[in-house]
N, C-alpha and C positions, 0 to 999 in steps of 0.2 A: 596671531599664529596659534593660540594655543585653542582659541574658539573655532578655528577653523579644523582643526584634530580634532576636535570633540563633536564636531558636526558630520567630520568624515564617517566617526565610528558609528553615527545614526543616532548620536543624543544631543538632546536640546541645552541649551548652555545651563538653565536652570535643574535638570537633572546632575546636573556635576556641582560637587560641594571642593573641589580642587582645580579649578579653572586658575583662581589667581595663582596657586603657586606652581602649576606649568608655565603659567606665562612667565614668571620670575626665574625659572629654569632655563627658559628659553631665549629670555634678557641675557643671562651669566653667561649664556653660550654667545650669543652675539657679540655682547661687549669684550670678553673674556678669551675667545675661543682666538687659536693660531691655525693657519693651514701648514700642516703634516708635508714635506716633498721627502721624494725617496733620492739614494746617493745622488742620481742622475737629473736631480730637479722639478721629477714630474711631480705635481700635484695629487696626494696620496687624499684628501679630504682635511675634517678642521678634529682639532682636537681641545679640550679644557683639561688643565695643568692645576695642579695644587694653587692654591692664593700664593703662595712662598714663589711662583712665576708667575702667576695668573696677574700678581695686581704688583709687578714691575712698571713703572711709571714709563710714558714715550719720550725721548728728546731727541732735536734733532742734530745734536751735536753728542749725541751718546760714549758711555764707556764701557758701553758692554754690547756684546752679540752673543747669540743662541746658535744650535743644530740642533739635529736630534740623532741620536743614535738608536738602533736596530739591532735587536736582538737576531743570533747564528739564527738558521733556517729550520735546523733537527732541535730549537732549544724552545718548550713548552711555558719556562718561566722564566723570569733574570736570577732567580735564588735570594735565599734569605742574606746570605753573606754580601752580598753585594748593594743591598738596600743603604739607603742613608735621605735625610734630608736636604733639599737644596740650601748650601749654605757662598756664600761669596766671598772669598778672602784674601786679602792683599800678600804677596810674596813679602817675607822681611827682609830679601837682598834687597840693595840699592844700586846690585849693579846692572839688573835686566832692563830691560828696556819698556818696562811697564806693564809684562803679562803677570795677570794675576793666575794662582790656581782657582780649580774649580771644583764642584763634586753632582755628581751627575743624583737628579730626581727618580725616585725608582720606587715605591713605595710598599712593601712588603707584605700589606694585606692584599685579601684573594681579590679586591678588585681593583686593584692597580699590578696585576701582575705581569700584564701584556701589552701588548703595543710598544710603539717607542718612547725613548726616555729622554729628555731633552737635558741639554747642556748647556749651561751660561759661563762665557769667561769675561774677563775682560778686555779690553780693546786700550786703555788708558790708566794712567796710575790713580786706583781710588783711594782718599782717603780716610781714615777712622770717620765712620760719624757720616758721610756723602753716598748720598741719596743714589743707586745703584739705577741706571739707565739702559732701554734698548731703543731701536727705531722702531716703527710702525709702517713705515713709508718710507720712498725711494730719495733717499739722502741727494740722490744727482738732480733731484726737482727742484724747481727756485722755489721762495718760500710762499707765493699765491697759490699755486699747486698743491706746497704740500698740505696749507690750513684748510683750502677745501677737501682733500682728501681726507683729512683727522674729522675735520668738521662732520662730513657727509658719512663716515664710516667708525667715528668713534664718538661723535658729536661735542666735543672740545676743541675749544683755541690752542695753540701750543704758546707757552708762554717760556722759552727756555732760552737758554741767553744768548744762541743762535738768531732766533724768530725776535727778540724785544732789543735787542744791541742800534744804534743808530749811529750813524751810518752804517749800510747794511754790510754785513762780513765780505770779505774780499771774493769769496769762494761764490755768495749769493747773487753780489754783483755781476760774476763773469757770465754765471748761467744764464743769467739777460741779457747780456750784452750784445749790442747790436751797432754796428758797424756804418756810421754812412761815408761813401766814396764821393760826395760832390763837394767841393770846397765849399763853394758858394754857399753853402746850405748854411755849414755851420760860421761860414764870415758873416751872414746877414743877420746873425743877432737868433735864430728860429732855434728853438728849442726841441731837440730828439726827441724825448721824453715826453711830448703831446702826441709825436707817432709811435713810439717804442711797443704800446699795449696794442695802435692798429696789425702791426708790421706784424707783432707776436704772436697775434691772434689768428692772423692770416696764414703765416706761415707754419704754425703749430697745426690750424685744422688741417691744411694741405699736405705736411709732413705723415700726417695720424693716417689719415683718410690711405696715401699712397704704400703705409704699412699693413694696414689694414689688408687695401687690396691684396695686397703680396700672400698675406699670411690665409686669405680665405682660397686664392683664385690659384697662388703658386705659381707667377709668372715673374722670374728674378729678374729677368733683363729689362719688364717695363720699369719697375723695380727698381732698378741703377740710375736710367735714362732720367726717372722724375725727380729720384733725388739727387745726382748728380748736377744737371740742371738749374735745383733752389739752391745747393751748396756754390754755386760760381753767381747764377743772375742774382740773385736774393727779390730784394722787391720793390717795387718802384711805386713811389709815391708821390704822385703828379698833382699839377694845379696850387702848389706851392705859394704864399706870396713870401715877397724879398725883395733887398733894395732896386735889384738888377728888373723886375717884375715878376716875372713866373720862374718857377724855381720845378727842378727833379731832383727826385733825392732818392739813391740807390741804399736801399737797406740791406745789408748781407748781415750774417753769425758771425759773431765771433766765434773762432774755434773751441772756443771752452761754453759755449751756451749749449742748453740741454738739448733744446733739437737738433743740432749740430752732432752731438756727442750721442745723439741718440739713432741719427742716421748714419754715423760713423759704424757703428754696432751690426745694422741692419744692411747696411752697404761690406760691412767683410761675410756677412750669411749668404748675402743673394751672392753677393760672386764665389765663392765656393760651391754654393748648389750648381751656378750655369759652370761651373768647370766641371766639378763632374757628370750633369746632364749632357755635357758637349760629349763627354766620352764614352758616354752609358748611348748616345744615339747618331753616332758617326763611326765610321771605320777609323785605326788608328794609325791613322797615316801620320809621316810625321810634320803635315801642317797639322793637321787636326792636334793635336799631340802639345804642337807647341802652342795652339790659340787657345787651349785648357790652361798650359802652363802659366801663361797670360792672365788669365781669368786667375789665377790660385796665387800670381804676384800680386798687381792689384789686391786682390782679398787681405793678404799679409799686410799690405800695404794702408789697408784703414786699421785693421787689427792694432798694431804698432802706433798709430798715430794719435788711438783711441787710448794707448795703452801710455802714452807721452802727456796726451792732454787732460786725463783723469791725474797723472800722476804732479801734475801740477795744484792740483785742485788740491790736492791727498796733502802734502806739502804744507800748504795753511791748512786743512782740517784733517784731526790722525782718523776719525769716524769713518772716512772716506775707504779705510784700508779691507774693507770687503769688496766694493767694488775693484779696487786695487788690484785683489789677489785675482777675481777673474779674470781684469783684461789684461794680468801682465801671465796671465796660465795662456790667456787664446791668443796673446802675439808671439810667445814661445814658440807654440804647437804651431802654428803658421807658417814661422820661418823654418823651422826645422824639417816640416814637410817639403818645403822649396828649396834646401840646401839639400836634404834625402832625395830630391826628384832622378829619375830616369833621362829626364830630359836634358840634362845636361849634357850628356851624351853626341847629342842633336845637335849641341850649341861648341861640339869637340871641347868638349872635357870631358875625359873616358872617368865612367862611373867608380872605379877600382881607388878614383883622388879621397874617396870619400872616406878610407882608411886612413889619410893623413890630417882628416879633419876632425876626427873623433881623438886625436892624438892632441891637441891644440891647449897651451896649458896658455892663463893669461898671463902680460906680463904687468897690464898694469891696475889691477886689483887681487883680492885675495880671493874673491867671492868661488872663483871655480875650484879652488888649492884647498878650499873647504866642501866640496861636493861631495855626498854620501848624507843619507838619510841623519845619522847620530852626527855626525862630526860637523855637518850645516847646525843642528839646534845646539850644541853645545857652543859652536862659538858666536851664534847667536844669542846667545844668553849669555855668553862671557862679554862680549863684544857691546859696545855703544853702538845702538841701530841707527841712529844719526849717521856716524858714521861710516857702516852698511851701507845706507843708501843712499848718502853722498857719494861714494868711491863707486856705486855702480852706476849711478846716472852719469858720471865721469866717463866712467870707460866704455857706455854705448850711446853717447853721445860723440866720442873721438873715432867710433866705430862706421855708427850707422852714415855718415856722408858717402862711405868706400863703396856702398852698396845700397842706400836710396834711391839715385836717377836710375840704378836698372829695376828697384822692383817697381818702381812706381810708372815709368816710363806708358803712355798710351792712356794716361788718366789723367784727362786736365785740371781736373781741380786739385790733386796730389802734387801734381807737377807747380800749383803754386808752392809749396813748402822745399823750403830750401834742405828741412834738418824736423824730423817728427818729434823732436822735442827741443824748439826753438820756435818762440808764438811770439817774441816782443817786437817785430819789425812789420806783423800782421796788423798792428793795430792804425797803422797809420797808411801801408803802403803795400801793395800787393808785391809778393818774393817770390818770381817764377827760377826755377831752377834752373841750374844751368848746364850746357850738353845734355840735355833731355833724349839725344836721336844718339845715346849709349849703345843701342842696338844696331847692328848692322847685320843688312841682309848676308854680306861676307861674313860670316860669323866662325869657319874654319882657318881663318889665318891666324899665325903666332900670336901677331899684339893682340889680339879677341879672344884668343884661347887663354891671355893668360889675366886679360882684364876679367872673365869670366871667373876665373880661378880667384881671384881676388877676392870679387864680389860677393862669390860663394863661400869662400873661407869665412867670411866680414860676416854675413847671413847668418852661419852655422854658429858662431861668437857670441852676436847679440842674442841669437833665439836660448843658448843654452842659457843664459845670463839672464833672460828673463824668466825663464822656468825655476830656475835655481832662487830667483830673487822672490818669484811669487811660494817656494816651498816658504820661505822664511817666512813671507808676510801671511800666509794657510797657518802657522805653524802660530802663531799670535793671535790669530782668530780661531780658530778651531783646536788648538794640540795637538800633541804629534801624532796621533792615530787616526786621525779624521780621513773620510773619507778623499777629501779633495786633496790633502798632503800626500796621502797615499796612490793615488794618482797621480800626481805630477814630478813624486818620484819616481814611480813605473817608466811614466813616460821617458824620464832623460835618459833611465837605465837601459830600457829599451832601444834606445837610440843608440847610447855607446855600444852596447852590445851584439 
């Protein structure tokens, strides 16, 4: 790289007596450098941080994460008062739930005055003397994944007690996991795991390839159809031998494997695009109206399942809790738009109900009795998080049955789950739901208007609960100012309001 700059400017490599120590500049930035995103995620470029972040070591089982923070828009410097070095420090209560403080890198000479300032806290209780950790790589990858990613972009093995542990962590397991539906297969003595890497491979390029398509061409409905499709057929592995002679062996995901979790993702985007493209290019009539509405259940509907089946993962590993915090931010915002909708209207529940569900206090957690930006992180930090988010996967799990068969209702591969966070009777047996034909074209009679009224109540419940659930878990990775906390307070505030 650095020969090839030197050749641009019109000089021969032997007229530069500084060739090595650009290239050694340009090493630091490769090896060293982070990609910069703004509040919003987009990709701002790469930036090189003091050694004090710079040469923070990767694991994939980490105790820390980063942001960065952005100086006001009219402010030309951060100021001297505000500088300090990055330092990382354990709280001395024992009664939080393991957030450490932090103190933001800023460094007070003229050339580190600008740009942004990154922030490391931690994620896990470090101790005196332990070795301070970020990721690198997308913690939701099984662990082949992520050593060629380390390998090919930081060029090391990870050796961390995630990635060298034997038998592999419970968490790394699931991400593989694959599913066969033919008895026979596995009574005849044949071993999954000589096809696990065919099946994986297959289905992984066909997963890539169909996102891909989506994300260059922008067609969400072909989008659904293909992955909808691999999520029910999986994949069939013929020509088998076995005792019986030829053997089929239907390979499906487990719900917790990465493709699965990864089309989970992609499948709540396409379907919110085609809900609002159906209403960005049809009259709004009120079919039209209702088959958006449609589209924006379903969408909730993976949102939530995505946000059930991470949270299981999270559960065995606490690292996971950044993922965490986003999909239980996007199954919030999801139901909450579908219990906000117009259309219920349609479905005779006059819009005006919507005043008694912003009224809605629970009765069986604390979690909403503490809503308000200060009074959630105080009793988060007074409170055992254990027990935080035991008490709230309790109460939307006694929730969400009241009002699963209607969001999910017209999606058959949702319509296998009985309960979006309940996966142990998947592993053996397919759980189709039951009364799935919830909807009825009579949809103006009493008993319809008031099962609606339910369901929507039930919706409005779990969504605030997971919003509320994800400030806490924002508020443990980022602090209380971050921009994603600040956010998803707006949001619920917004919504009462």
């Amino acid at each position: 790289m650095a020969a090839a700059r030197k050749l641009r400017k019109g000089l021969s490599l032997d007229q530069s007596d500084d060739v090595s120590l650009e290239e050694a500049v340009l090493c630091l930035v490769v090896t060293n450098a982070v990609e910069v995103q703004d509040e919003s995620g987009r990709s701002l470029g790469i930036a090189v941080y003091d050694p004090s972040f710079s040469w923070i070591n990767h694991s994939c089982s980490p105790n820390a994460c980063y942001r960065f923070i952005f100086s006001p828009p009219n402010a030309t410097s951060f100021g001297e008062d505000s500088c300090s070095a990055l330092r990382i420090v354990p709280r001395v209560s024992e009664e939080n739930f393991g957030v450490c403080s932090c103190s933001e890198y800023n460094k007070g000479t003229e050339g580190y005055k600008y740009g942004p300032k990154i922030m490391v806290r931690s994620i896990k209780r470090i101790k005196k003397g332990e070795e301070v950790c970020v990721s690198y790589t997308d913690l939701l990858q099984p662990k082949a994944m992520r050593q060629s990613y380390l390998w090919f972009n930081h060029q090391f093995t990870c050796s961390c007690s995630r990635c060298t542990v034997s038998p592999s962590t419970f968490v790394d397991h699931a991400l593989e996991e694959i599913l066969a539906s033919n008895p026979s297969f596995s009574s005849a003595g044949l071993d999954l795991n000589l096809y696990r890497d065919e099946a994986n491979k297959k289905l992984s390029h066909y997963v890539d390839e169909t996102i891909t398509e989506f994300l260059s061409v922008g067609d969400p409905e072909s989008c659904c159809k293909k992955l909808e499709s691999v999520l029910e057929g999986g994949f069939h592995v013929e020509q088998l031998e076995s005792e019986d002679g030829k053997s089929r062996l239907n390979c499906k995901f487990h719900p917790f494997n990465h493709i699965a979790l990864n089309s989970y993702m992609t499948l709540a985007s396409a379907y919110r695009i085609r809900s609002s493209d159906f209403l960005a290019f049809h009259s709004k009539t009120d079919e039209s109206q209702l088959k958006a509405f449609e589209m924006s259940r379903i969408s909730a509907g993976f949102s939530l399942l995505l946000a059930g089946a991470t949270h299981h993962l999270f559960c065995s590993e606490s690292s996971l809790i950044v993922s965490a915090v986003n999909f239980w931010k996007q199954a919030g915002e999801s139901l909450l738009t579908i219990a906000g909708s117009s259309v219920w209207n349609l479905l005779g529940l006059p819009i005006s109900e919507l005043s008694t569900l912003v009224k809605y206090k629970c009765s069986e957690c604390s979690l909403m009795d503490i809503f308000g930006a200060k009074s959630i992180l105080n009793q988060a930090e007074r409170t055992n998080f254990e027990n935080i988010s035991s008490d709230f996967l309790a109460c939307v799990r006694s929730a969400s049955p009241k009002f699963w068969r209607f969001l999910i209702h017209g999606c058959h591969y949702l319509e296998t789950f009985k309960d979006p966070f309940d996966f142990r009777c998947l592993a053996h047996a397919r759980c189709v739901a039951e009364d799935v034909d919830f909807i009825k074209e009579d949809s103006n009679c009493e008993h319809h208007a008031e099962s609606y009224t339910n369901a929507r109540t039930h919706i409005y419940k779990v969504g605030m609960h997971c919003l509320v659930y994800g400030v806490i878990l924002a508020h443990i990775c980022y602090g209380q100012n971050s921009h994603l906390t600040t956010h998803v307070l707006n949001h619920v505030e917004n919504f009462v309001h």
